[in-house]
Biotite code that builds the C-alpha atoms (Angstrom):
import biotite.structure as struc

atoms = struc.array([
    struc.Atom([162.174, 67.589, 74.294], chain_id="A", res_id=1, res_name="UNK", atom_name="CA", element="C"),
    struc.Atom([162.374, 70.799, 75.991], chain_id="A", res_id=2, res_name="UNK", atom_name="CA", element="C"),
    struc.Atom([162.959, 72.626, 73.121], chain_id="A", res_id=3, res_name="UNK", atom_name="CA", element="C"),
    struc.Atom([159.941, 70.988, 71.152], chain_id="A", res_id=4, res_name="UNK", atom_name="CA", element="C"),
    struc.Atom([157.579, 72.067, 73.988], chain_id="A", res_id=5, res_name="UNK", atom_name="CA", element="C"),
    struc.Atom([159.212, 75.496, 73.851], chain_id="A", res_id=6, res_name="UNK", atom_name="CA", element="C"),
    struc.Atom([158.489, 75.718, 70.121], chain_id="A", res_id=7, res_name="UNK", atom_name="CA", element="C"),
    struc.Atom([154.949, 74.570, 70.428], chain_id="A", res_id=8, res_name="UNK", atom_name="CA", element="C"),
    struc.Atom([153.774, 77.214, 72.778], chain_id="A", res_id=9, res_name="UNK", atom_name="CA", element="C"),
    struc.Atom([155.829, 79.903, 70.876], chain_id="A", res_id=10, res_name="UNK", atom_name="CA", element="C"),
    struc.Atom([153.840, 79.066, 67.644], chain_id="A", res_id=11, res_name="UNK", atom_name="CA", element="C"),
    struc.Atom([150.234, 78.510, 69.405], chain_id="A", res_id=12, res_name="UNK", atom_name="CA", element="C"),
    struc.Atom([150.841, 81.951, 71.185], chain_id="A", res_id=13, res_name="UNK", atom_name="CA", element="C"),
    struc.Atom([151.833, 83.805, 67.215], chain_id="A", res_id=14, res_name="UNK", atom_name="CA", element="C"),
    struc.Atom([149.041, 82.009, 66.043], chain_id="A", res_id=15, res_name="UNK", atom_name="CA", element="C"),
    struc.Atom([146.878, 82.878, 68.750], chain_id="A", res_id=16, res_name="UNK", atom_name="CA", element="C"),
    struc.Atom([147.705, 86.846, 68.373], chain_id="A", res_id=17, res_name="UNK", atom_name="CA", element="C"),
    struc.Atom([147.281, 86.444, 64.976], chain_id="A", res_id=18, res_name="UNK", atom_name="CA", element="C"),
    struc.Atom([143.770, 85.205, 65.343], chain_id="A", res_id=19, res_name="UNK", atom_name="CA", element="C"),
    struc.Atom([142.975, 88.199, 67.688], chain_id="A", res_id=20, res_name="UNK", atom_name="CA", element="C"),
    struc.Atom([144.257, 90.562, 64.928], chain_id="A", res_id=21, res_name="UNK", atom_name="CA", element="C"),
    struc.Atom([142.024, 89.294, 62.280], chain_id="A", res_id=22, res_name="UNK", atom_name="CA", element="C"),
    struc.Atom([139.220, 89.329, 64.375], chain_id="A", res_id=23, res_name="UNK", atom_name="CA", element="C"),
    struc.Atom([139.545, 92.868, 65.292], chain_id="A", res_id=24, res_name="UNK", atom_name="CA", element="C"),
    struc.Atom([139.958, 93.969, 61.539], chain_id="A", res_id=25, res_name="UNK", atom_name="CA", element="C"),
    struc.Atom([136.566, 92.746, 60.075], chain_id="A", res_id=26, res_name="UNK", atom_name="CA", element="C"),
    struc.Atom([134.650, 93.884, 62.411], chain_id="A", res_id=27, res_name="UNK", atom_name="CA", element="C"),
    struc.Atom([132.198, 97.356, 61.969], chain_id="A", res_id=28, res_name="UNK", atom_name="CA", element="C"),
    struc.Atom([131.566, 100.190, 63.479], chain_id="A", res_id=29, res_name="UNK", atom_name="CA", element="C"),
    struc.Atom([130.149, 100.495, 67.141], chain_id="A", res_id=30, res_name="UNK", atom_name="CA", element="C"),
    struc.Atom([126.643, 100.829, 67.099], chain_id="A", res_id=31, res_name="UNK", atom_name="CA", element="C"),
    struc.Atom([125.248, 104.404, 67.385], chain_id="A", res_id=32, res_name="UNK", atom_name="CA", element="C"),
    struc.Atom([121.404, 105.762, 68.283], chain_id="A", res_id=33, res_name="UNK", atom_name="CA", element="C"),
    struc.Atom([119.722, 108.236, 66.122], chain_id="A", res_id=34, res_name="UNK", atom_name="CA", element="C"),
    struc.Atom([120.060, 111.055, 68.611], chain_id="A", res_id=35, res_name="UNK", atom_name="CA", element="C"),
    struc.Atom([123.915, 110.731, 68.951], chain_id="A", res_id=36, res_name="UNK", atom_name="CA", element="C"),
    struc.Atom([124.166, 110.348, 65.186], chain_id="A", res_id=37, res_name="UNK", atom_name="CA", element="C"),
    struc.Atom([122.223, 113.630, 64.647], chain_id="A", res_id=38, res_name="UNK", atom_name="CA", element="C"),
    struc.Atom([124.140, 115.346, 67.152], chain_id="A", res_id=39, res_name="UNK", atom_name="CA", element="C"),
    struc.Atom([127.140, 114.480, 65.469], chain_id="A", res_id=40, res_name="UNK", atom_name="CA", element="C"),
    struc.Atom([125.656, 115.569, 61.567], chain_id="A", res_id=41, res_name="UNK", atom_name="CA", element="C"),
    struc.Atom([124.360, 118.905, 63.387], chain_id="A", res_id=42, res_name="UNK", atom_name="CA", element="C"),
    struc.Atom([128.217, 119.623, 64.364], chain_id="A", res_id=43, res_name="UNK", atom_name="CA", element="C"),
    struc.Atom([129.561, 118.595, 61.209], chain_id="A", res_id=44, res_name="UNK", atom_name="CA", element="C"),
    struc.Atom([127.253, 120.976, 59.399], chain_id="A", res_id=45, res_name="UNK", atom_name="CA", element="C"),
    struc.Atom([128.586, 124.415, 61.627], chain_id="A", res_id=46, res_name="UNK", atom_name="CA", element="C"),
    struc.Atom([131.850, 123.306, 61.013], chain_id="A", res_id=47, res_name="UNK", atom_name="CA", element="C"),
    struc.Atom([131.971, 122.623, 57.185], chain_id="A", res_id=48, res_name="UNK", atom_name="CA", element="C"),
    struc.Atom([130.211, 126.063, 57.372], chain_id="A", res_id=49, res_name="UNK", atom_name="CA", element="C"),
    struc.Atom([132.868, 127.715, 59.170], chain_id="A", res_id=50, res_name="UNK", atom_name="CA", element="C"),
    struc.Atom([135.245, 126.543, 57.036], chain_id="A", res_id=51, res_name="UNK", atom_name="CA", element="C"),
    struc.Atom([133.524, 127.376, 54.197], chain_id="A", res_id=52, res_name="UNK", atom_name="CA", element="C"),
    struc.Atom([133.840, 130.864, 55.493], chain_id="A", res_id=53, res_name="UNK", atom_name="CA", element="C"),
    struc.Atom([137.601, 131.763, 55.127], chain_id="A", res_id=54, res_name="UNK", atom_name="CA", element="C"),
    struc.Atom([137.813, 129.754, 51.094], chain_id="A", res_id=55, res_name="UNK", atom_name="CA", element="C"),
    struc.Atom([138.227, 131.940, 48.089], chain_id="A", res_id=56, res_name="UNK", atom_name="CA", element="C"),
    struc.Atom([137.975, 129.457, 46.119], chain_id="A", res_id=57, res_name="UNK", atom_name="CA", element="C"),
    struc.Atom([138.506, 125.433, 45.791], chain_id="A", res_id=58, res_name="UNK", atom_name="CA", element="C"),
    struc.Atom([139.662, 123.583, 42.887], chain_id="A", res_id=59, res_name="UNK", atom_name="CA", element="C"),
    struc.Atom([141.878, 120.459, 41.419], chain_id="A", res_id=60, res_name="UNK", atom_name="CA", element="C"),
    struc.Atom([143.474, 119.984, 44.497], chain_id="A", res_id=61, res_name="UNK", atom_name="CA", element="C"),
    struc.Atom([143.926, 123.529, 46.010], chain_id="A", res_id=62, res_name="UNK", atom_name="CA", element="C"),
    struc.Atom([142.296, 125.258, 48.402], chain_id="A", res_id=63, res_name="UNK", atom_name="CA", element="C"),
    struc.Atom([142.803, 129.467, 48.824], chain_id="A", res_id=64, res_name="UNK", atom_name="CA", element="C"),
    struc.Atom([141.807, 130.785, 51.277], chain_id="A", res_id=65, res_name="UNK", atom_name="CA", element="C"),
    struc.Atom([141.992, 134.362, 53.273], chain_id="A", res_id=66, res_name="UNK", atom_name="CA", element="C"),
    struc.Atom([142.817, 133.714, 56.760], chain_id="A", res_id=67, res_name="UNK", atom_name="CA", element="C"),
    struc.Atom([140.468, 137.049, 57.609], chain_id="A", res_id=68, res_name="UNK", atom_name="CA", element="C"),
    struc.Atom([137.372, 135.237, 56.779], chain_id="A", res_id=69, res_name="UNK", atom_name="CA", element="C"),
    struc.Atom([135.241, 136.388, 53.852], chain_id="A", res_id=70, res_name="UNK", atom_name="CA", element="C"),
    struc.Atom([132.303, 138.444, 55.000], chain_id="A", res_id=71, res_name="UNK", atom_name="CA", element="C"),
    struc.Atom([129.322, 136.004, 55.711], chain_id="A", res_id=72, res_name="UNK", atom_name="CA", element="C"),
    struc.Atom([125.978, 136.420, 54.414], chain_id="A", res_id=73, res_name="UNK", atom_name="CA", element="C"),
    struc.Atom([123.290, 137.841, 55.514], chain_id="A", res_id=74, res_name="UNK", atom_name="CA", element="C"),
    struc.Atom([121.297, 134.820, 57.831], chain_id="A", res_id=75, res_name="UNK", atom_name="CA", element="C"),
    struc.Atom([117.758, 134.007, 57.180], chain_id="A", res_id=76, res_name="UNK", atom_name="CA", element="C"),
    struc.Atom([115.564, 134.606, 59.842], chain_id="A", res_id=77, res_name="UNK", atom_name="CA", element="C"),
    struc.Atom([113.465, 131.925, 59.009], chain_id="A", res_id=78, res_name="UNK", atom_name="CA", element="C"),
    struc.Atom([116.298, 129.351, 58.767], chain_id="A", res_id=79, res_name="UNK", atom_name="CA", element="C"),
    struc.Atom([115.427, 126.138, 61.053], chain_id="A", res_id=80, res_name="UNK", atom_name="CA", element="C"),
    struc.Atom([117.476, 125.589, 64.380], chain_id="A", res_id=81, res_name="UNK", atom_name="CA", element="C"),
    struc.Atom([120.423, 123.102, 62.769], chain_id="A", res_id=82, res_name="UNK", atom_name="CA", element="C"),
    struc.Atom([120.539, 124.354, 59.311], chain_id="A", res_id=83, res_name="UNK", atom_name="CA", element="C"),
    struc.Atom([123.215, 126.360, 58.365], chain_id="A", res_id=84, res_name="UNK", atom_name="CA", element="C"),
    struc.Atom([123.831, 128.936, 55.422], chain_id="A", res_id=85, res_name="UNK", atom_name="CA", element="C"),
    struc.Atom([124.166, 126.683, 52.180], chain_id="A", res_id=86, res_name="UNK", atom_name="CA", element="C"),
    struc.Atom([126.444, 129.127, 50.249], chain_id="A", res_id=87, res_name="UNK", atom_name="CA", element="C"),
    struc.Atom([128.987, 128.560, 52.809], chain_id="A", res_id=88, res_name="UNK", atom_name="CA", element="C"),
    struc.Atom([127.973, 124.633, 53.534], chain_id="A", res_id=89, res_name="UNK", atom_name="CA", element="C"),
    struc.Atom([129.041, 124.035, 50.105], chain_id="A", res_id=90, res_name="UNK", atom_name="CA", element="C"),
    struc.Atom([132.168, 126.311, 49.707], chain_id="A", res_id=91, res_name="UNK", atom_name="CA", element="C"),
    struc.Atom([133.315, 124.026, 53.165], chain_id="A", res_id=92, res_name="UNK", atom_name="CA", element="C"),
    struc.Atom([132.439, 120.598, 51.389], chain_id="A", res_id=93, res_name="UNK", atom_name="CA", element="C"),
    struc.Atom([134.216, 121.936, 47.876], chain_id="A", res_id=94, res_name="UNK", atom_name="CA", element="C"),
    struc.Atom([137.371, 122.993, 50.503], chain_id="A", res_id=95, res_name="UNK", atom_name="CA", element="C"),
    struc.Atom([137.157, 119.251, 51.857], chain_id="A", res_id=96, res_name="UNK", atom_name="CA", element="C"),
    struc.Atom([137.063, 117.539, 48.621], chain_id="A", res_id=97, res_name="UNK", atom_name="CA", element="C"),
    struc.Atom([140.358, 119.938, 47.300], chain_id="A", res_id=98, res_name="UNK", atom_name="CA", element="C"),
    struc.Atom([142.020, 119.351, 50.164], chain_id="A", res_id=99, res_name="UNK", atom_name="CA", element="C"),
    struc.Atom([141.618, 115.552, 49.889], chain_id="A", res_id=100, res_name="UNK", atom_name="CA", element="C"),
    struc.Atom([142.604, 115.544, 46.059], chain_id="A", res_id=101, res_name="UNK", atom_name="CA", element="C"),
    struc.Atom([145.805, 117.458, 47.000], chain_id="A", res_id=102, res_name="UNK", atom_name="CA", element="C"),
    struc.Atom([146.429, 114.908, 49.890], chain_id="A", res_id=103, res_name="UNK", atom_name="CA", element="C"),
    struc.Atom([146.031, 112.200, 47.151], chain_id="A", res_id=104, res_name="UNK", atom_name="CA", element="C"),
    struc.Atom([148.657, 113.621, 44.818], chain_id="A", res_id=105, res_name="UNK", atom_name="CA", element="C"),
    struc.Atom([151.251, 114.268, 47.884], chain_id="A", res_id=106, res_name="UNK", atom_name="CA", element="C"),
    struc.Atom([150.917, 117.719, 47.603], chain_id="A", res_id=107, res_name="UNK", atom_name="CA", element="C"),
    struc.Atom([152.842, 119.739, 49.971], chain_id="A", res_id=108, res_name="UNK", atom_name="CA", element="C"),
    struc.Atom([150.932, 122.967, 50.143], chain_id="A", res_id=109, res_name="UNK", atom_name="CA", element="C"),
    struc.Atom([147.508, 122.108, 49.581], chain_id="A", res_id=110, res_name="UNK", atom_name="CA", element="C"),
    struc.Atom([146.469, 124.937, 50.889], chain_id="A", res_id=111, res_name="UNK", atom_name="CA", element="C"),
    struc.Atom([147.516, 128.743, 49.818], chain_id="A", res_id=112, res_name="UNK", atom_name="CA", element="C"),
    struc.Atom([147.153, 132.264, 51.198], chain_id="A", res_id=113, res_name="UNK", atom_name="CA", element="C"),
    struc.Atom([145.480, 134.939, 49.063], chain_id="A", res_id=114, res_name="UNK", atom_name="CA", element="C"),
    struc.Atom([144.363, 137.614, 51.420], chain_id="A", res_id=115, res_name="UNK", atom_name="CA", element="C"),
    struc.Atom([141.110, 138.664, 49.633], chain_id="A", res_id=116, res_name="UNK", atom_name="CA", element="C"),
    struc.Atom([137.570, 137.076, 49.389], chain_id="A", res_id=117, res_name="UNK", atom_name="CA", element="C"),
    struc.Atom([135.753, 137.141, 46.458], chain_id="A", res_id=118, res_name="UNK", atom_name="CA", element="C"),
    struc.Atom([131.861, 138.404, 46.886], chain_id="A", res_id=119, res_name="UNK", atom_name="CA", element="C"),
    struc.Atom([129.450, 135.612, 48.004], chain_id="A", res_id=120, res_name="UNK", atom_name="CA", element="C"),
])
């Protein structure tokens, strides 16, 4: 008998932390308000921008870069507050997407030294 009860409130407690497992997993993301989200977009620009910076070039899983930082462009005066340059936006995005292709292929050394930037 006291083995039955044993057993019983083993199995309701595994079933019970199971329950609590699943009900964590389908749940979303935490609600966020428009200011925090456009704080958080505003950062992600500058830094896809910085990294954008240092890449020679980006391509089938590679990314080579030149760890001296290629020179950067001249800004535009008139450029709004939160945008950034888009020459070097989108060399940080094509970086991003290389890197994540060699990740995907399990390669070691996605990224590679060359030492000299290429003119923007």
């Amino acid at each position: 008998m006291k083995i039955s009860i044993l057993r019983g409130i083993l199995m309701f407690a595994a079933g019970a932390g199971c329950a609590s497992v699943v009900a964590q997993v389908g749940h979303g993301p935490e609600p966020i308000t428009l200011g925090i989200y456009q704080d958080q977009l505003n950062d992600l620009l500058k830094k896809l921008a910085q990294v954008g910076q240092y890449v020679v070039s980006a391509d089938k899983g590679r990314v080579v870069i030149d760890p001296n930082g290629c020179p950067l462009p001249t800004p535009n005066p008139k450029m709004p507050l939160h945008a950034v340059d888009p020459r070097t936006l989108a060399l940080g995005i094509k970086a991003v997407f290389a890197y994540q292709d060699g990740n995907l292929v399990g390669d070691a050394e996605p990224i590679q030294d060359d030492g000299r930037c290429q003119t923007q």
